[in-house]
C-alpha positions, 0 to 999 in steps of 0.5 A: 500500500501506498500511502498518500500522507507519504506523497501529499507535498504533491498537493502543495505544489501543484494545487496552493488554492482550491481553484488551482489545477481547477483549468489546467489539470494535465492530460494522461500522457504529459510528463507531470501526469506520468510521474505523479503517482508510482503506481501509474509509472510505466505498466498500469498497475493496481492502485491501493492508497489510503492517507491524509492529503492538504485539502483547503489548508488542513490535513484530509483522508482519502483513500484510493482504490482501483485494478488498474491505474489506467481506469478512470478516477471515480470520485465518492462525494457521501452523505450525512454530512458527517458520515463517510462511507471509506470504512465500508467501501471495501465491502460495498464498492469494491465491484466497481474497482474493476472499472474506475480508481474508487475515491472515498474522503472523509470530508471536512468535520467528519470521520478519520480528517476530523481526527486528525484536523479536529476544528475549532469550538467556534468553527462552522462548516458551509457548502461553500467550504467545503464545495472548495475543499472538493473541487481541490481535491478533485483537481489533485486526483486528476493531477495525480493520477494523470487524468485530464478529468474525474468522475463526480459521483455524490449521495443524500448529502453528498449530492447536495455538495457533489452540485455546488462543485460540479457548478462552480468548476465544470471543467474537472468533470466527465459526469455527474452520477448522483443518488438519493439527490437532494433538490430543495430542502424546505419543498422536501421536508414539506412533502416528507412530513405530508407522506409519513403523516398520512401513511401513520395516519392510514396505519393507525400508528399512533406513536408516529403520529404523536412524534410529528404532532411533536415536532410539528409542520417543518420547517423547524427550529430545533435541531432534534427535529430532524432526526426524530422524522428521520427515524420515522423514515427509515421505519416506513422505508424498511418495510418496502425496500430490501434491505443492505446485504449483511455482509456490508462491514468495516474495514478493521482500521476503522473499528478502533476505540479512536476511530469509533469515536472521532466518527461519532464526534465528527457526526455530531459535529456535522450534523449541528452544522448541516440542521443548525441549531436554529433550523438555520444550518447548511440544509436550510440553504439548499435550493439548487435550481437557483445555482442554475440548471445548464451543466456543462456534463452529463448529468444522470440521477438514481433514485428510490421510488420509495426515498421519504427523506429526498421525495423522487418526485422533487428529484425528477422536476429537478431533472426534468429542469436540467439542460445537459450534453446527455441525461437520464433518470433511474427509479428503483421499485425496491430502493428508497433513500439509504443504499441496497444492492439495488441501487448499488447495481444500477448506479455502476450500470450507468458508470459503466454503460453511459459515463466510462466510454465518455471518461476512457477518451 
């Protein structure tokens, strides 16, 4: 294994800011490109690299992992936020290696970078923040790997941010993959609440039903909200979706007593900063129509027929509102907003079918 905190000084030199490299990322077959990484040096070989890069001025982790370092770079941008999905991408994701250098980070505030660059007590994450944060990353990886462009690739969460970078530096891009896509968070808590009280209502679950008396019509104002529905969610979801195979674990590294608990500080961490105390944090600004809808990639959702947290319905007027150079939308009768297999497969047929030819020239 090749560790990536062994070669960040790379970053530094070649990415100082989080737009550098955004215009200039070097095409496969230059000088700067082949030397970037021994694993790409002379026969393409395996990639498997885990470590802390500098990323918008503290220490980051990411891992990469693929079978070859000639496949494309496919860049995961998770949910939560605060929930990094690297301590279980080897029994998730490890299918999709064979085709692309599968990219996991813990973002800013969140998992093994918390650890490392804990913030401060008064510091508070934004989308732009960490859209930066991104965006430089993925002009590292290009760099690194000697490709002229990445792969975006973001869920729940990470669809949210996964635009807000794909908007503000195209040209790093060859798609963007997104599921689970999150359009317009006063509109989809509105009909959240709307469909999980009717559905309690038709039920007769009474328990459900005094919760959402509780918490009351969204928007709210009290952080604790948000997660009570939320439970109610994930109940309503289970009983017609399939769920997550049961072989979906962490990897050993990350099961230690530090790790444990540096991704249950960066969760909370997160989660404060995504709801707000107030109900006035980074969720409460999300509409991104108004970040516009002409994307200079293509564009293609995956979505849960059954998602209460991020209604499909929201997802697909959002996609229907997209101009893009070739777009499509995935809705999954078995799915719903956390990932199954279901929606693991179909998100790799895409990768394969529609954006790896466009990422191979």
């Amino acid at each position: 294994m090749i560790r990536l905190s062994m070669l960040a000084f790379v970053l530094a030199a070649t990415v100082s800011h989080p737009a550098a490299g955004a215009t200039d990322a070097p095409a496969p077959d230059s000088p700067a490109a082949v030397s970037l990484s021994p694993a790409c040096k002379g026969k393409p070989g395996k990639v498997d690299e885990s470590g802390f890069v500098k990323i918008g001025g503290i220490e980051q982790w990411v891992t990469a992992k693929g079978d070859s370092c000639a496949s494309p770079v496919l860049f995961f941008i998770s949910g939560g936020p605060g929930n990094p999905l690297s301590a279980i991408s080897d029994s998730v994701y490890s299918a999709g290696e064979r085709d692309f250098i599968v990219v996991q980070w813990d973002q800013r505030g969140a998992g093994m970078t918390y650890g490392r660059s804990p913030p401060a007590e008064d510091e508070k994450l934004t989308i732009e923040r960490m859209a930066q944060d991104g965006n430089e990353l993925a002009a590292y990886l290009a760099k690194r790997f000697g490709k002229r462009k990445v792969i975006l690739w973001g869920s729940s969460w990470g669809s949210i941010l996964a635009v807000y970078m794909a908007k503000a530096h195209p040209e790093l891009y060859y798609a963007y993959v997104g599921t689970s896509q999150v359009v317009n968070s006063v509109e989809a808590q509105a009909a959240s609440y709307k469909e999980l009280t009717a559905i309690a209502t038709r039920d007769n679950d009474e328990a459900s039903l005094a919760v959402l008396k509780q918490v009351g019509t969204p928007p709210w104002t009290d952080p604790r909200s948000f997660g009570k529905v939320r439970k109610i969610i994930r109940k309503y979801e289970a009983k017609v979706t399939t769920p997550p195979p049961a072989n979906w674990g962490k990897a050993p590294e990350y099961t230690t007593p530090k790790a444990e608990a540096d991704y249950e500080a960066g969760e909370d961490y997160s989660f404060l900063n995504f709801v707000g105390l107030h109900g006035d944090g980074m969720l409460s600004q999300v509409d991104l129509p108004k970040l516009g809808t002409d994307f200079a990639m293509p564009v293609y959702l995956i979505e849960g027929a059954h998602d209460m947290l991020a209604p499909p319905e929201l997802a697909k007027k959002y996609f229907d509102s997209i101009h893009a150079p070739a777009k499509g939308f995935v809705l999954l009768e078995h799915a719903g907003h956390d990932p199954n297999q279901d929606v693991v497969d179909a998100e790799y047929k895409v990768l394969r079918e529609k954006v790896l030819p466009i990422a191979k020239h």
